[in-house]
C-alpha positions as CSV (number, residue, x, y, z in Angstrom):
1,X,-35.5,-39.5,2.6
2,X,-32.1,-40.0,3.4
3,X,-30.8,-39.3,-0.7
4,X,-33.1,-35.8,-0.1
5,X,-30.8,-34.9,3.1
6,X,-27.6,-35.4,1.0
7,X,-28.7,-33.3,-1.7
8,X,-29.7,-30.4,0.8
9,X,-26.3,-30.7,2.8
10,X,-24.5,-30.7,-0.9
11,X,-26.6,-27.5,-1.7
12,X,-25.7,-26.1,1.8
13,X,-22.0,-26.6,1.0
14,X,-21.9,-24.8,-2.3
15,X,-24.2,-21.8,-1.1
16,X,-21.8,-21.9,2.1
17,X,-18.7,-22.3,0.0
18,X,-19.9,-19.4,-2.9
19,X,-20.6,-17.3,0.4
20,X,-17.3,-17.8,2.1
21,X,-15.3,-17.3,-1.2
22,X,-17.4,-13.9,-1.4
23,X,-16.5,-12.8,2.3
24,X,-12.5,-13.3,1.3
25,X,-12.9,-11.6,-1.9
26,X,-14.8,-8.5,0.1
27,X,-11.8,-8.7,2.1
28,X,-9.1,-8.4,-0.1
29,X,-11.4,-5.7,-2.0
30,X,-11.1,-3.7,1.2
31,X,-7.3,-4.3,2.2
32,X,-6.5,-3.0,-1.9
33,X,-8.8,0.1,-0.8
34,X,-7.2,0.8,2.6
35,X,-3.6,0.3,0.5
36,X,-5.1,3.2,-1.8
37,X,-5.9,5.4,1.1
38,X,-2.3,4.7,2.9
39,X,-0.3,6.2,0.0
40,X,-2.2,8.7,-0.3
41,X,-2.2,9.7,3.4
42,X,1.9,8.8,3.0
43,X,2.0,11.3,-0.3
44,X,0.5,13.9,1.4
45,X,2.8,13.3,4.2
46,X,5.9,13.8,1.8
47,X,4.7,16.6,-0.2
48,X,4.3,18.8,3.6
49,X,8.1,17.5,4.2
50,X,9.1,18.8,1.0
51,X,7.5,21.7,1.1
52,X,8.9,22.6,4.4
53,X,12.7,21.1,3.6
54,X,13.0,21.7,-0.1
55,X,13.2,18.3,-1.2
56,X,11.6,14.5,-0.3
57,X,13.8,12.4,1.7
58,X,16.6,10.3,-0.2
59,X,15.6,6.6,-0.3
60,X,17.9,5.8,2.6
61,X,16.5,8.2,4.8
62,X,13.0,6.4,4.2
63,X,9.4,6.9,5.3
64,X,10.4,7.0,8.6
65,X,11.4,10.8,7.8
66,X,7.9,11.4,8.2
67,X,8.0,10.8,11.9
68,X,11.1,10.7,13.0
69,X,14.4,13.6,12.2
70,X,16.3,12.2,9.5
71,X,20.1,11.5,9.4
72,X,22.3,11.4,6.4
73,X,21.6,13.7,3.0
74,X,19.8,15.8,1.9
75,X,19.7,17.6,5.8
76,X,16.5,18.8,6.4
77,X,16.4,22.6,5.9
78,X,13.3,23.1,8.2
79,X,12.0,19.9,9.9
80,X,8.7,20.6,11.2
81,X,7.3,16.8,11.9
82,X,5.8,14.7,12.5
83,X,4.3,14.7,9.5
84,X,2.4,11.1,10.0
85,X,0.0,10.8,13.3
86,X,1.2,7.4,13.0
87,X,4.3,5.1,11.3
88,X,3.1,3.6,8.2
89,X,5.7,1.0,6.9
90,X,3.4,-2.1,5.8
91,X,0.5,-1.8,3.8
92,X,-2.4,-3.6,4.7
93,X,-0.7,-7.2,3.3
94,X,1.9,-7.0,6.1
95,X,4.7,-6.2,2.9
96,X,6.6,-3.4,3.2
97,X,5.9,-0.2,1.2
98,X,8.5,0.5,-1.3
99,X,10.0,4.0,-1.4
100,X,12.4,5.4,-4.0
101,X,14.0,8.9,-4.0
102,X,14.5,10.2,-7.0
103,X,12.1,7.7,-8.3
104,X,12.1,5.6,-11.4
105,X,8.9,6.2,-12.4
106,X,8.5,10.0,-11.4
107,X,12.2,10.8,-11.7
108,X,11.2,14.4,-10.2
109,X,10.0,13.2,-7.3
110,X,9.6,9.7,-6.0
111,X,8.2,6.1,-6.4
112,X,6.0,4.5,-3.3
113,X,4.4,1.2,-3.9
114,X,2.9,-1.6,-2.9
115,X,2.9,-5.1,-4.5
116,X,-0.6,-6.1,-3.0
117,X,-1.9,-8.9,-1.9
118,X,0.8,-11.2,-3.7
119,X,4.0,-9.2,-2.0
120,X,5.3,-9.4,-6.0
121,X,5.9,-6.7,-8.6
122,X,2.8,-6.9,-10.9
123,X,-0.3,-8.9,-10.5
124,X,-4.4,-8.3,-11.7
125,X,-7.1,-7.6,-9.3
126,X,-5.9,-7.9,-5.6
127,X,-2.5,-8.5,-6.5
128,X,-2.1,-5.6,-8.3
129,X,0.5,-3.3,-7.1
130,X,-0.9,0.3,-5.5
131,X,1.5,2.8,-6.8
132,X,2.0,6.6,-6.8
133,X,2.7,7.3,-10.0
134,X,0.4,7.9,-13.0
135,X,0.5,5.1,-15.9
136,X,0.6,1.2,-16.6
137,X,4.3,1.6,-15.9
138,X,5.9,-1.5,-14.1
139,X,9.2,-1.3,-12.0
């Protein structure tokens, strides 16, 4: 009897450990996806301050253009912000986003990315970086 209740608490503790392995995987699935929806939201953002100002903010003025007036170049020409309900500067990881202006990547516009759940350029699966721009490109 006792050699049948080890082998159900050694069942119990793969199923549990397969289950809680699952539940971390869900959750990193679901950070990646709410990084997805964050640049989005923060493109959208920038494309209203451009259309408005007649160019994205310079990479020193930063995301916090989108909330707050901006100081240095290129002067805004007709701020009409907030253009965020709310500061987004992390993505869901805790890192923060990366914004370039012109970009590398879209030399006509910008770069914004995130390096995912590892916080380091490149990666597979959650660790893959969340980026604006179209391609396999990596910074």
């Amino acid at each position: 009897m006792k050699r049948l209740h080890w082998v159900v608490v050694i069942i119990l503790l793969i199923v549990g450990g397969y289950g809680t392995a699952r539940l971390v995987q869900r959750g990193q699935h679901e950070r990646r996806q709410h990084a997805i929806e964050q640049v989005e939201t923060i493109e959208f953002a920038l494309d209203r301050y451009a259309k408005d100002n007649g160019d994205y903010p310079s990479t020193d003025q930063g995301l916090e253009s989108l909330w707050e007036y901006p100081g240095g170049q290129p002067t805004p020409a007709n701020w009409r912000g907030p253009y965020l309900d709310s500061p987004i500067l992390v993505d869901p990881w805790d890192n923060a986003y990366v914004y370039r202006r012109p970009g590398v990547h879209d030399k006509y516009t910008y770069d914004l990315v995130s390096y995912g759940a590892d916080g380091v350029l490149g990666g597979r699966g959650d660790a893959e970086d969340v980026v604006s721009w179209l391609g396999p490109d990596e910074l």
